[in-house]
Phi, psi and omega in degrees: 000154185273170180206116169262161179220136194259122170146175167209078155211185175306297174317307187310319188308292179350287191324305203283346185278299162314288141337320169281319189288000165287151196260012234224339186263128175277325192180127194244137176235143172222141153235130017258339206080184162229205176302303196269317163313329214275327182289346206253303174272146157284152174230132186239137185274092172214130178307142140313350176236037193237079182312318183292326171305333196278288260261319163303341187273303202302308201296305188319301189291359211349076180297126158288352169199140185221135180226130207257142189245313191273170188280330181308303183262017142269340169289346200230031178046057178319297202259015142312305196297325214269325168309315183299324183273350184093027183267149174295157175163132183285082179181174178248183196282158174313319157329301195276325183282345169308307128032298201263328195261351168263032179006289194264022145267348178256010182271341174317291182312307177293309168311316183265019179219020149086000192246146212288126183227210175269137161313159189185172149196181206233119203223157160234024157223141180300295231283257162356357187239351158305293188314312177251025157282348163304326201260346201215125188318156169246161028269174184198142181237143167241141187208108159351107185293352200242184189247136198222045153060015160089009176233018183265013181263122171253102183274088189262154163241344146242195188291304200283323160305312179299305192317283168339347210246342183278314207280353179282339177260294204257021167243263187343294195090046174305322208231034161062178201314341170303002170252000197312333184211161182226145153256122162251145209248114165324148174243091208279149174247164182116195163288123198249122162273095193259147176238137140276150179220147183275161169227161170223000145122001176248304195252155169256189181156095184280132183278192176293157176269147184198143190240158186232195196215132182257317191291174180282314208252202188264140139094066177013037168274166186067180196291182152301127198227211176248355141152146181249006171160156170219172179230158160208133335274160177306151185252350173304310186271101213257181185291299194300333166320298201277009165274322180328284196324305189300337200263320208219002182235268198313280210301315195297314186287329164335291205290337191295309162313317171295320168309323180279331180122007221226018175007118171249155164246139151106218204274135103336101197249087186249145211232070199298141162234140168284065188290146166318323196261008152148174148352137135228151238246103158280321184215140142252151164239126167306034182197177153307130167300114202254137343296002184310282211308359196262338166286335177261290175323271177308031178227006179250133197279327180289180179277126186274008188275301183318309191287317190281333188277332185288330167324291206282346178273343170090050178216019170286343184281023195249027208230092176263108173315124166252108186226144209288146202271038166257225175195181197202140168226141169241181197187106161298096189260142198242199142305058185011086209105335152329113055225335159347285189181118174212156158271129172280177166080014172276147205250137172268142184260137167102347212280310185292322161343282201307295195305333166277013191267300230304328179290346161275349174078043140258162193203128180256109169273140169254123154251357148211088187222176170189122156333102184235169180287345175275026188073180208289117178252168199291165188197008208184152166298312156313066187306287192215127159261088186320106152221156183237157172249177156186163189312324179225152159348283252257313188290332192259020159246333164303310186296328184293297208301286173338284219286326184301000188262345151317306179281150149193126189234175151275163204081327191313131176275171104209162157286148157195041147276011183280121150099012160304348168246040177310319239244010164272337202308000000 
């Protein structure tokens, strides 16, 4: 079968790594792609929100199946597009992906169907969003209702921060029309988990677990980024965590969409904060987690063709998820200044090291990169995600950290506390 991948980051690489390893798949194509995609797939230089082009390109190539990786051209009704023509493709509907394109439709949807999350409310005038920050304990988080690249959340600690932090979003427009509206939030403590899930619009079926580091610096400092490294799995989410989830989360939000008209299909994305009084729901996202899926994919053991097709057919509950019995740590290496003001065009060093590894269970994803005559250069705040396995945490944070002294460009960036807090487990 032919497979197109709708993205260009480190999840698509995954995506696009993993696919090929199907017995079932001939030729993958991604748009637009990267550098590091290029081994598996042709990549054609077509936008992701440029529907009419993806869905003509399907037809030519007559792809059997496409599968869309970024949250943007699901939010914008992608798989809408691809349906209206009779093409198959893995992800859920304009409907369904509001879950994702919406803050204060999915903290609505948890209020009203009982599943546990943070206090809140919703506002689309600044002024009124002033008035009841006057009213409400601090620290407090604000967060852009629309999708803002993983940055649209503000964690204030006084009165004078929230303000600043309402006129940056929703006067300013720092983060553009996603800001058009806000949910301010109760601000919660514990251990934040993210789970992914296949959906078939009935049945759920949760993969493995895994956490990321959304800040810039070390010791989770500087701003909110689109993630700077993960681990899989937490050693945080224990059974009874994951009886809870299963009981009162996972399953409730499937049924709560379906109860709403709003069938989801494709990946669930639950993004858990661990409270003394229990799991609570901070975010969902409609898609694979990028650095999660760089971490996840490559401990799962099914043909990932099989699942995704079982998605779209309402056949999931015939799908026992299997994943392999280690752990994965990934490290991000970004770009100096990153999320800020960073410089491109820098030639990566190393990359055939890692890749001649893989049979050791390293692995290099490109998230921004791009093919120049001088070879593969830096393209992004995000470059590459360095990820290792190993039998535990604590070695597969070793194997990352090893490989990333592998790579090298100038500008290069990284953290390098991810998964430091294995070592609280």
């Amino acid at each position: 079968m032919n497979v197109l991948i709708v993205g260009s980051g480190g999840r698509e690489h995954a995506l696009a790594w993993k696919i090929s390893k199907s017995s079932r798949v001939d030729k993958i194509y991604c748009a637009p792609g990267n550098a590091g995609i290029e081994e598996y797939a042709e990549c054609v230089p077509i936008g992701v929100l440029d529907f009419p082009a993806l869905t003509a390109f399907a037809k030519e190539k007559k792809i059997d199946l496409t599968v869309i990786g970024m949250d943007d051209p699901l939010v914008a009704g992608v798989v809408d597009a691809f349906e209206a023509e009779g093409l198959r493709v893995f992800g859920p509907s304009r409907a369904a992906a509001i879950l994702e394109g919406s803050k204060a439709f999915s903290k609505d949807l948890m209020k009203k169907y009982n599943i546990p999350t943070a206090a809140y409310e919703n506002f689309d005038d600044a002024d009124k969003a002033l008035a009841y920050l006057e009213t409400v304990d601090f620290p407090i988080v604000l967060k852009a209702d629309g999708l803002a690249l993983g940055k649209g959340v503000l964690i204030c600690n006084t009165l004078e921060e929230a303000q600043a932090g309402v006129k940056e979003i929703m006067l300013d427009k720092k983060f553009g029309t996603a800001g058009n509206q806000m949910v301010i939030e109760e601000f919660l403590t514990g251990r934040e988990v993210s789970v992914l899930s296949f959906v078939d619009g009935n049945t759920v079926r949760i993969m493995t677990s895994a956490q990321d580091h959304k800040r810039a610096g070390d010791g989770d400092t500087g701003l909110n980024t689109g993630g700077m490294g993960t681990f899989s799995p937490s050693p945080f989410y224990t059974k009874e965590v994951d009886e809870f989830c299963q009981k009162y989360i996972y399953q409730a939000t499937v049924d709560a969409m379906r109860a709403e008209g709003r069938t989801f299909k494709g990946i669930i994305f639950f993004g858990l904060m661990l409270t003394e009084k229990g799991p609570r729901v901070l975010e969902y996202n409609a898609r694979f987690g990028d650095p999660e899926a760089q971490v996840v994919i490559p401990r799962m053991k099914n043909d990932i063709v099989d699942v995704m097709e079982a998605c779209i057919d309402g056949r999931l509950s015939d799908i026992r998820l299997e994943f392999e019995d280690n752990a994965a740590v990934c490290v991000v290496l970004a770009s100096d200044g990153y999320p800020v003001k960073y410089e491109k065009g820098f030639v990566i060093n190393g990359l055939d090291t890692v890749k001649a590894k893989e049979d050791e269970g390293y692995y290099v994803f490109h998230a921004g990169t791009k093919r120049t005559d001088a070879g593969i250069v830096t393209n992004g705040g995000r470059v590459l995600g360095v990820t290792a396995k190993g039998p535990d945490l604590k070695t597969a944070r070793a194997n990352a950290y090893k490989a990333t002294e592998w790579v090298s460009f100038d500008n290069k960036y990284m953290r390098h506390d991810i998964g430091k807090a294995i070592d609280e487990a």
